[in-house]
PyMOL Python script that loads the backbone (N, CA, C, O; Angstrom):
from pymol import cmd

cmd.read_pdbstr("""\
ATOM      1  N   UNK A   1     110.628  27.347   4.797  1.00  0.00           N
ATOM      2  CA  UNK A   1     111.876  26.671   5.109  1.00  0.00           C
ATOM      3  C   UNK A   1     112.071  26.651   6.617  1.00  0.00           C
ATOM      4  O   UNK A   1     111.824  27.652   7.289  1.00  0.00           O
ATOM      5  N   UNK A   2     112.575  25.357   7.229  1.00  0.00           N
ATOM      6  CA  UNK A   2     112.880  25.736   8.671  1.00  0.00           C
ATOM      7  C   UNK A   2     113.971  25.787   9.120  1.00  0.00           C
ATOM      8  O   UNK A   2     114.864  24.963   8.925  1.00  0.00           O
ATOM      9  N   UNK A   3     114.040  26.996   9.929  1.00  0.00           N
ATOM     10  CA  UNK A   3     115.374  27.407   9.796  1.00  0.00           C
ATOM     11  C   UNK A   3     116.403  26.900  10.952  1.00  0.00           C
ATOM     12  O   UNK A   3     117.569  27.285  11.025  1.00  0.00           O
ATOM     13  N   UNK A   4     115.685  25.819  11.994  1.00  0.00           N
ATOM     14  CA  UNK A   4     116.287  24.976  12.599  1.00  0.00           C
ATOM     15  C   UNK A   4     117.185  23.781  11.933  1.00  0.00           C
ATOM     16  O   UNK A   4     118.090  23.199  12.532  1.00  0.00           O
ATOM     17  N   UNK A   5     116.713  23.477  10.384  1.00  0.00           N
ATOM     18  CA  UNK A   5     117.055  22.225   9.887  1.00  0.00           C
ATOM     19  C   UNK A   5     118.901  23.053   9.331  1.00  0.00           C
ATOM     20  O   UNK A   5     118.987  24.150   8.778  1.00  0.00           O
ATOM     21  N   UNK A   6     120.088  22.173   9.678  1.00  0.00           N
ATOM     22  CA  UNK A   6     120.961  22.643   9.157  1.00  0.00           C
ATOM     23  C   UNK A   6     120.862  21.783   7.410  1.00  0.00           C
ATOM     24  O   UNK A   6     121.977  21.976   6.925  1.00  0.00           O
ATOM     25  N   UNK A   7     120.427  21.375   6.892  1.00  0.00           N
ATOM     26  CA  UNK A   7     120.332  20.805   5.483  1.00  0.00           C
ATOM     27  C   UNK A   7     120.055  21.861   4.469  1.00  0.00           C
ATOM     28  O   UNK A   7     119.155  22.697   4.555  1.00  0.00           O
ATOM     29  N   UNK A   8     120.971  21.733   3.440  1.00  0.00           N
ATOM     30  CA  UNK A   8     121.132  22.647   2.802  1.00  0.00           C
ATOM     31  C   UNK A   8     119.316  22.596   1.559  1.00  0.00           C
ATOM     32  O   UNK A   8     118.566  21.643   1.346  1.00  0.00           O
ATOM     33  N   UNK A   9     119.259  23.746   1.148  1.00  0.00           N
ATOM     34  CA  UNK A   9     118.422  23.588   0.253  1.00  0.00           C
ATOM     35  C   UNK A   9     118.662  22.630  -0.926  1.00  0.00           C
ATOM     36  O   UNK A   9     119.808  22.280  -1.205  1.00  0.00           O
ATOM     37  N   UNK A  10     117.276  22.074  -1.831  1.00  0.00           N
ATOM     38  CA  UNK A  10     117.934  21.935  -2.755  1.00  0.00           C
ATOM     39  C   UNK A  10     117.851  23.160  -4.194  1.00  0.00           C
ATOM     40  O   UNK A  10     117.336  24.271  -4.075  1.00  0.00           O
ATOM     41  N   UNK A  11     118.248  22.827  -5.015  1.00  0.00           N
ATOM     42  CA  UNK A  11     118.508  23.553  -6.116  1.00  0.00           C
ATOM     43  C   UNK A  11     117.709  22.976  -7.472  1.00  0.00           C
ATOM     44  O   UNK A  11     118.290  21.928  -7.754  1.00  0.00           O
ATOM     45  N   UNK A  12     117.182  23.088  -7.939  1.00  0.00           N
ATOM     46  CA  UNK A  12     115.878  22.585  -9.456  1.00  0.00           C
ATOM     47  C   UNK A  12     116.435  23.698 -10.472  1.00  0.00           C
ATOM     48  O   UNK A  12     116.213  24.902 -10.344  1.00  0.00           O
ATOM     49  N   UNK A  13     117.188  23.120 -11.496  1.00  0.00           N
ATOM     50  CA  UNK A  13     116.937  23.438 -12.439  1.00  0.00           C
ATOM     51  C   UNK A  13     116.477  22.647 -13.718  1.00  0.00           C
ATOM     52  O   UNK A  13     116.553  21.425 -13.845  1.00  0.00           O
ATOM     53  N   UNK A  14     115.912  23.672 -14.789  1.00  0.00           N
ATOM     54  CA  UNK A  14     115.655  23.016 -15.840  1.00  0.00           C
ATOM     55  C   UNK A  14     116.182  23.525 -17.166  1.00  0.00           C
ATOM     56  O   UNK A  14     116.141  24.628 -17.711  1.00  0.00           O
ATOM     57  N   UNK A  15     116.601  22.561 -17.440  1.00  0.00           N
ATOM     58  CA  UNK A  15     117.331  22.595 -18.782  1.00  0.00           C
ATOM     59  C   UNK A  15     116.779  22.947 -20.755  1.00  0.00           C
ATOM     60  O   UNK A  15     116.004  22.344 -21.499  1.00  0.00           O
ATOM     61  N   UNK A  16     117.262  23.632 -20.864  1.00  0.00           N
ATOM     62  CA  UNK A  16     116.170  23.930 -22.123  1.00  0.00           C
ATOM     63  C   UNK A  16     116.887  22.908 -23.097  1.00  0.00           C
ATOM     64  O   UNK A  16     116.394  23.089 -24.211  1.00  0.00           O
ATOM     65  N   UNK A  17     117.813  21.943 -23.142  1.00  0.00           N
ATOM     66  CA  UNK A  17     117.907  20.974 -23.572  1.00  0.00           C
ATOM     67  C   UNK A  17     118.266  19.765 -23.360  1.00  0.00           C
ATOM     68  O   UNK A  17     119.183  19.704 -22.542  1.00  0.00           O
ATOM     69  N   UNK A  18     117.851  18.568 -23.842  1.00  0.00           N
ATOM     70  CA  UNK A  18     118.614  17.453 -22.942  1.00  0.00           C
ATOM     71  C   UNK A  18     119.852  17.038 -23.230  1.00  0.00           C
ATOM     72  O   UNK A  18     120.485  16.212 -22.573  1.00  0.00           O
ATOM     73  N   UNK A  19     120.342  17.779 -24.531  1.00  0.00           N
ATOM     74  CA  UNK A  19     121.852  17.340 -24.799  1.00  0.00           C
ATOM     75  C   UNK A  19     122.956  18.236 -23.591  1.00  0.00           C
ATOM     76  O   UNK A  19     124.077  17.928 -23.185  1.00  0.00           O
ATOM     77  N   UNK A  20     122.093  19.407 -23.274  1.00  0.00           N
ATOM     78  CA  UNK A  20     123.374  20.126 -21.895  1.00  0.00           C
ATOM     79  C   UNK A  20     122.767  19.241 -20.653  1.00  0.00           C
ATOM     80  O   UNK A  20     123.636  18.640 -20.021  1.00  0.00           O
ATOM     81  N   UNK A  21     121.355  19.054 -20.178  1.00  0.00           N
ATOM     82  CA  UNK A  21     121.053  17.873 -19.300  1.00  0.00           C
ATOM     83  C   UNK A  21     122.521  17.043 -19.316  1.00  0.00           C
ATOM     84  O   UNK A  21     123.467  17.146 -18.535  1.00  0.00           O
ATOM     85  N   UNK A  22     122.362  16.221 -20.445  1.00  0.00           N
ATOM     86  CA  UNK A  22     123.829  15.015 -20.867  1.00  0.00           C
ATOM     87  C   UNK A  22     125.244  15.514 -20.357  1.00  0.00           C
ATOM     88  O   UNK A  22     125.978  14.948 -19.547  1.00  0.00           O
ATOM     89  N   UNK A  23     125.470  16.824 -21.091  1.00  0.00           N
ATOM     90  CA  UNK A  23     126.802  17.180 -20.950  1.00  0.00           C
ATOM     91  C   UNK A  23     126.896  17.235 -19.270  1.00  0.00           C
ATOM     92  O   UNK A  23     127.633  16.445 -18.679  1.00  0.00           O
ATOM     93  N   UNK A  24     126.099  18.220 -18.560  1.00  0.00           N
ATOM     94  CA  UNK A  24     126.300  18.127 -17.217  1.00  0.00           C
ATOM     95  C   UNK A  24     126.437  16.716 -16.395  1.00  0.00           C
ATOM     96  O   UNK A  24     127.207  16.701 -15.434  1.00  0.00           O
ATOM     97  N   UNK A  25     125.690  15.495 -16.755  1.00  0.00           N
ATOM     98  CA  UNK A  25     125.680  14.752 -15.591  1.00  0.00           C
ATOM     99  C   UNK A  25     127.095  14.126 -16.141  1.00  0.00           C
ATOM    100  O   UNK A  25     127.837  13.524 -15.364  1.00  0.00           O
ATOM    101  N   UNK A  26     127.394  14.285 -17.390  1.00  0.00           N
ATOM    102  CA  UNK A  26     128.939  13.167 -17.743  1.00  0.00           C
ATOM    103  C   UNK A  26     129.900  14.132 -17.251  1.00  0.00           C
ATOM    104  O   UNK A  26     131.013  13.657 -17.028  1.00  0.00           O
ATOM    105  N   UNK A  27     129.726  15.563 -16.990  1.00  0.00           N
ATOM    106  CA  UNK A  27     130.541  16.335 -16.674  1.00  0.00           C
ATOM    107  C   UNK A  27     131.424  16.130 -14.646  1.00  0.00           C
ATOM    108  O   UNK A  27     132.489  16.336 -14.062  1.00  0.00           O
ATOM    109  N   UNK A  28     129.899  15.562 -14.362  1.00  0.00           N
ATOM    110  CA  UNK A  28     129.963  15.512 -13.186  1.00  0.00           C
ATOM    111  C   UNK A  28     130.651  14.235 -12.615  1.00  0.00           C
ATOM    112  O   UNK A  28     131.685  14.183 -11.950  1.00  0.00           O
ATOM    113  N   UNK A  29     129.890  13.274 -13.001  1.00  0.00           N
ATOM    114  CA  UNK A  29     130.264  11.852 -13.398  1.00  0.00           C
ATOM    115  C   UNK A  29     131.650  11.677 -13.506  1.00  0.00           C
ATOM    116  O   UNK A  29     132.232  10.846 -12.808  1.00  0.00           O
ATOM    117  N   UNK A  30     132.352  12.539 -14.492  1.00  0.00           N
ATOM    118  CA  UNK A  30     133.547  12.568 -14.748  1.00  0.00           C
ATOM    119  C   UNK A  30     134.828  13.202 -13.773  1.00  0.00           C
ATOM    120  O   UNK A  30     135.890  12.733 -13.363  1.00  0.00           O
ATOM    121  N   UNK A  31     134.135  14.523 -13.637  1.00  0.00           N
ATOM    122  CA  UNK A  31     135.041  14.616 -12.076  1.00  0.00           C
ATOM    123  C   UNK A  31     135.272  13.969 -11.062  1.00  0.00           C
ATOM    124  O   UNK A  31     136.348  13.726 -10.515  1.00  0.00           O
ATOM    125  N   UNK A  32     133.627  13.507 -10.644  1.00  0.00           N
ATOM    126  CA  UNK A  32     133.927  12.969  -9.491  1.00  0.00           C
ATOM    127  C   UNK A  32     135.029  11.140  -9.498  1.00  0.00           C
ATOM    128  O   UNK A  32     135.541  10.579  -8.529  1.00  0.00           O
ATOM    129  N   UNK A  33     135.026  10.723 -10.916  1.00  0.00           N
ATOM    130  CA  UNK A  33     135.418   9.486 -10.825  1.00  0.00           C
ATOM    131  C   UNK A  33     137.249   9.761 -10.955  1.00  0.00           C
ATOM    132  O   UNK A  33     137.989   8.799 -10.751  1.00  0.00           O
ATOM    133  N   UNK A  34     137.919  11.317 -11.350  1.00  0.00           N
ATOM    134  CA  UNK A  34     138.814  11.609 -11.695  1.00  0.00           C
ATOM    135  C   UNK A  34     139.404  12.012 -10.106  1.00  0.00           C
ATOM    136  O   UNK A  34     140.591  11.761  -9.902  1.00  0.00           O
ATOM    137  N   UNK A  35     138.561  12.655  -8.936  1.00  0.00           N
ATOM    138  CA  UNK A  35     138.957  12.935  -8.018  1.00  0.00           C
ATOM    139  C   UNK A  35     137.996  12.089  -7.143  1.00  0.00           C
ATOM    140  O   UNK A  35     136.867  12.456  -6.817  1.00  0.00           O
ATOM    141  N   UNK A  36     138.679  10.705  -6.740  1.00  0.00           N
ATOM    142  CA  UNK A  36     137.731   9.991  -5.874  1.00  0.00           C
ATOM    143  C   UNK A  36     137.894  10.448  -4.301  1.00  0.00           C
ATOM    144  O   UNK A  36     136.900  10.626  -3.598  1.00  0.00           O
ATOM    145  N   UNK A  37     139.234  10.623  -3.811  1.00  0.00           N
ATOM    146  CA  UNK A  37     139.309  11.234  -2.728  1.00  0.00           C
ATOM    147  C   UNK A  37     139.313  12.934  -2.367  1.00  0.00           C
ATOM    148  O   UNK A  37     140.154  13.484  -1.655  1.00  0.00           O
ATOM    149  N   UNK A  38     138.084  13.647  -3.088  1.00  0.00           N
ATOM    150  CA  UNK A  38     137.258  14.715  -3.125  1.00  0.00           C
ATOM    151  C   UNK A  38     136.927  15.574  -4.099  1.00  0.00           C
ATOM    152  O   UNK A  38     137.392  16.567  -4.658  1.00  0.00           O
ATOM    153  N   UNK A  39     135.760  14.726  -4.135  1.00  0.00           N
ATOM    154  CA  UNK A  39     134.398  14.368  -5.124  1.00  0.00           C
ATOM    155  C   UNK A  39     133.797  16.096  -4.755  1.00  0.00           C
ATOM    156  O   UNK A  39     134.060  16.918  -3.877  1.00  0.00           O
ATOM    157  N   UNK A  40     132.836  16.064  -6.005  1.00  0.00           N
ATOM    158  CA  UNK A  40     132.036  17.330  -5.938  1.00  0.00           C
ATOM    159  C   UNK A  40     131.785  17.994  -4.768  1.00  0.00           C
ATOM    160  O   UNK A  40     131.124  17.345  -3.957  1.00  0.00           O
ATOM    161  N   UNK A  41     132.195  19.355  -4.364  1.00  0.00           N
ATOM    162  CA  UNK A  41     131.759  19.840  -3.090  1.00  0.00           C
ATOM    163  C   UNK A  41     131.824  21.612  -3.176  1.00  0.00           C
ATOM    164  O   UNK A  41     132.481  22.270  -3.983  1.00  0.00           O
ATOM    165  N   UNK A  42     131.045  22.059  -2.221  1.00  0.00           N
ATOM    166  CA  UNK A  42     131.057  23.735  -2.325  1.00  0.00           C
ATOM    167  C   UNK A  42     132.558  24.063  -2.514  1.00  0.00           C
ATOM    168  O   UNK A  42     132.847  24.698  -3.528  1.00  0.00           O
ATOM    169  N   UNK A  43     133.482  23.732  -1.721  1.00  0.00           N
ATOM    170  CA  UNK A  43     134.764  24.373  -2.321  1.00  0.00           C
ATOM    171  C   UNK A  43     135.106  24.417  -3.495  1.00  0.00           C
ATOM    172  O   UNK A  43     135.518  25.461  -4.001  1.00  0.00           O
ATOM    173  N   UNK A  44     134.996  23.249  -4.174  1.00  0.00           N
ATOM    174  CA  UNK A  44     135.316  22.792  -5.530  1.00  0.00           C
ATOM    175  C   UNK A  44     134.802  24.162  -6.812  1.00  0.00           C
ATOM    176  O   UNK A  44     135.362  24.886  -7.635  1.00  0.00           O
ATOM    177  N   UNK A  45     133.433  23.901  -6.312  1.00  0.00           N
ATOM    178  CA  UNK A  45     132.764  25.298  -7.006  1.00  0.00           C
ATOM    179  C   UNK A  45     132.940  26.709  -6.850  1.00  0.00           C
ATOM    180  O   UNK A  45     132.523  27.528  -7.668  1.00  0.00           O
ATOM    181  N   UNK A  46     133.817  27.114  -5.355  1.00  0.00           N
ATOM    182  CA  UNK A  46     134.102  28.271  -5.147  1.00  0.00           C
ATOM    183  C   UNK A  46     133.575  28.764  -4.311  1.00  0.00           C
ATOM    184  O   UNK A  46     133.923  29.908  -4.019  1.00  0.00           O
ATOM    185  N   UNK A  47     132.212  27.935  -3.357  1.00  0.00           N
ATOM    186  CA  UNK A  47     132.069  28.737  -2.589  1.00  0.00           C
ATOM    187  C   UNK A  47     132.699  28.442  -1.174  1.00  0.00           C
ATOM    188  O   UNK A  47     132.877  27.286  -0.790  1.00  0.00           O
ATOM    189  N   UNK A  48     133.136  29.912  -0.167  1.00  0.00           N
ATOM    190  CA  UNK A  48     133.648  29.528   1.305  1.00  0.00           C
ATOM    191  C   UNK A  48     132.560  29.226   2.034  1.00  0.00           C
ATOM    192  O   UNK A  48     131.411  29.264   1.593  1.00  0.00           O
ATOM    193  N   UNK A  49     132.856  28.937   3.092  1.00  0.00           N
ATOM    194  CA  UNK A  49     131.924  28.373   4.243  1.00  0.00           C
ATOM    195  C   UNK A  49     132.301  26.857   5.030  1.00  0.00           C
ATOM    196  O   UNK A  49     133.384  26.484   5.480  1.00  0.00           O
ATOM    197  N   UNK A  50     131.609  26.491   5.017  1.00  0.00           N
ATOM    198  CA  UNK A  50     131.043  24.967   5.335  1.00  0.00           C
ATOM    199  C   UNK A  50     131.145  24.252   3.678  1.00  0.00           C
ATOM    200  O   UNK A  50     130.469  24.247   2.649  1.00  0.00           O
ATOM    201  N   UNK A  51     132.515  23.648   4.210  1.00  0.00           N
ATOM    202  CA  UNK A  51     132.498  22.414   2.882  1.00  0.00           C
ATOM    203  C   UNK A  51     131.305  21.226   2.688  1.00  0.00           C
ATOM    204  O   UNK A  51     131.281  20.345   3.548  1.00  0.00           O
ATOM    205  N   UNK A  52     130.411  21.177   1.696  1.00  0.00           N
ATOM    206  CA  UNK A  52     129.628  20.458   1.665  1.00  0.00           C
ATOM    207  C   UNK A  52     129.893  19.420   0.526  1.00  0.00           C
ATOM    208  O   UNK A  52     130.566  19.674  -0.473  1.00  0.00           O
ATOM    209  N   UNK A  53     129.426  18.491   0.729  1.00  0.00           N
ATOM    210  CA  UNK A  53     129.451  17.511  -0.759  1.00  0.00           C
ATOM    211  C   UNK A  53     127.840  18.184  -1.775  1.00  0.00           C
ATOM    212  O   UNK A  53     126.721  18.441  -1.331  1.00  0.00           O
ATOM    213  N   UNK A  54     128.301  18.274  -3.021  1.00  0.00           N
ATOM    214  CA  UNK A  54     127.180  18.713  -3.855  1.00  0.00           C
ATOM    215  C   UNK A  54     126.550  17.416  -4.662  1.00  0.00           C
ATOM    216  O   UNK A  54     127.414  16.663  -5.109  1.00  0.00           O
ATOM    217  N   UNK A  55     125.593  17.151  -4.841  1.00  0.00           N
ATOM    218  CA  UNK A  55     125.011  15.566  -5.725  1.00  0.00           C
ATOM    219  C   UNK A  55     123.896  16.481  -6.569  1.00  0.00           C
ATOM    220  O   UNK A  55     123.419  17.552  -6.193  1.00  0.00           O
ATOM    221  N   UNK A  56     123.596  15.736  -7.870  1.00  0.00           N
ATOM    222  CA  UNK A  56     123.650  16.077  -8.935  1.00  0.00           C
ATOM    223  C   UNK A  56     122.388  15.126  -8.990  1.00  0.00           C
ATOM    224  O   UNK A  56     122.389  14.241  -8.134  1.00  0.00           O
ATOM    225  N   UNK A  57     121.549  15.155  -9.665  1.00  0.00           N
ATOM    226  CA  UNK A  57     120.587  13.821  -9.925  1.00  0.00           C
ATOM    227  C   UNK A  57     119.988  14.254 -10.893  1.00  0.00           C
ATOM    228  O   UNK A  57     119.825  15.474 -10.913  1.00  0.00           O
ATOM    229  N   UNK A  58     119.482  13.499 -11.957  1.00  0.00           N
ATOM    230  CA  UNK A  58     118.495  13.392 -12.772  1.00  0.00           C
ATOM    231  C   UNK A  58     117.207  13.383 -12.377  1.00  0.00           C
ATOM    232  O   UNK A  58     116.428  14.066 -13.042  1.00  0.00           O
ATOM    233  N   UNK A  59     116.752  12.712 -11.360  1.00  0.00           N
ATOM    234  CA  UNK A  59     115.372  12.713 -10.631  1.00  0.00           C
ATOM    235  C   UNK A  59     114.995  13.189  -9.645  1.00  0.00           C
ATOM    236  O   UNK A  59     115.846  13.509  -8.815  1.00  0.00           O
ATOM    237  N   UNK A  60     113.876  13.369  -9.419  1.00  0.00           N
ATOM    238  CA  UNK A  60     113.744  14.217  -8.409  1.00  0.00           C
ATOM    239  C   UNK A  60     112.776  13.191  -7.058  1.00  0.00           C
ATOM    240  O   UNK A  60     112.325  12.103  -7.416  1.00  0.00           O
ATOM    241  N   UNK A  61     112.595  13.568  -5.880  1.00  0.00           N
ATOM    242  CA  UNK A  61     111.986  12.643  -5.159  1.00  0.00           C
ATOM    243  C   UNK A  61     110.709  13.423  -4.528  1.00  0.00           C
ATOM    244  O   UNK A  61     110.687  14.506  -3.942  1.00  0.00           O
ATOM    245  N   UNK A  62     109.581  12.465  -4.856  1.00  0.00           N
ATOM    246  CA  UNK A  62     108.134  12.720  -4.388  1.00  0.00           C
ATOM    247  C   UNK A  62     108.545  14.302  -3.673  1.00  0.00           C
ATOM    248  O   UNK A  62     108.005  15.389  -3.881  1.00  0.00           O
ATOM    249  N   UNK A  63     109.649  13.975  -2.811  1.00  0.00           N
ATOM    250  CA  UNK A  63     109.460  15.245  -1.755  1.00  0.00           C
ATOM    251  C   UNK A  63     109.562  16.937  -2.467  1.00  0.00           C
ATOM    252  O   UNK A  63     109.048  17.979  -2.061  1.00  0.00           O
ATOM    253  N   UNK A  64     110.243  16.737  -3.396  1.00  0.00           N
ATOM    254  CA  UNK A  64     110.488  17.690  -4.169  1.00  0.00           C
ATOM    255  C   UNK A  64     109.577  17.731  -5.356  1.00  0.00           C
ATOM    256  O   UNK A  64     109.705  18.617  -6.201  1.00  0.00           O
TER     257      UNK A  64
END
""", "prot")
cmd.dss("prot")
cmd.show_as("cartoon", "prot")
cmd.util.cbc("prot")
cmd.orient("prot")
């Protein structure tokens, strides 16, 4: 990791099913369309620091 880059890591998980896969992204989906003026972010989840926006994806990119 370099520890010059301020970009947060990302996070991989895997799901031992695709029906909680489902539940999570409608879960997410759903907040964020319920709070458009602040959408998923570290506070939201609890953590202090540096407020970040959190994104959620189904796919992953070559880089990962």
């Amino acid at each position: 990791m370099n520890e010059d880059n301020d970009r947060p890591r990302s996070i991989v998980v895997k799901l031992q099913t695709t029906r909680k896969r489902d539940e999570i992204l409608a879960a997410v989906s759903k907040f964020n369309k319920n709070n458009q003026d602040d959408k998923l972010n570290t506070s939201s989840l609890g953590y202090g620091g540096k407020r970040s926006p959190v994104y959620v994806s189904e796919h992953l990119s070559p880089y990962n």
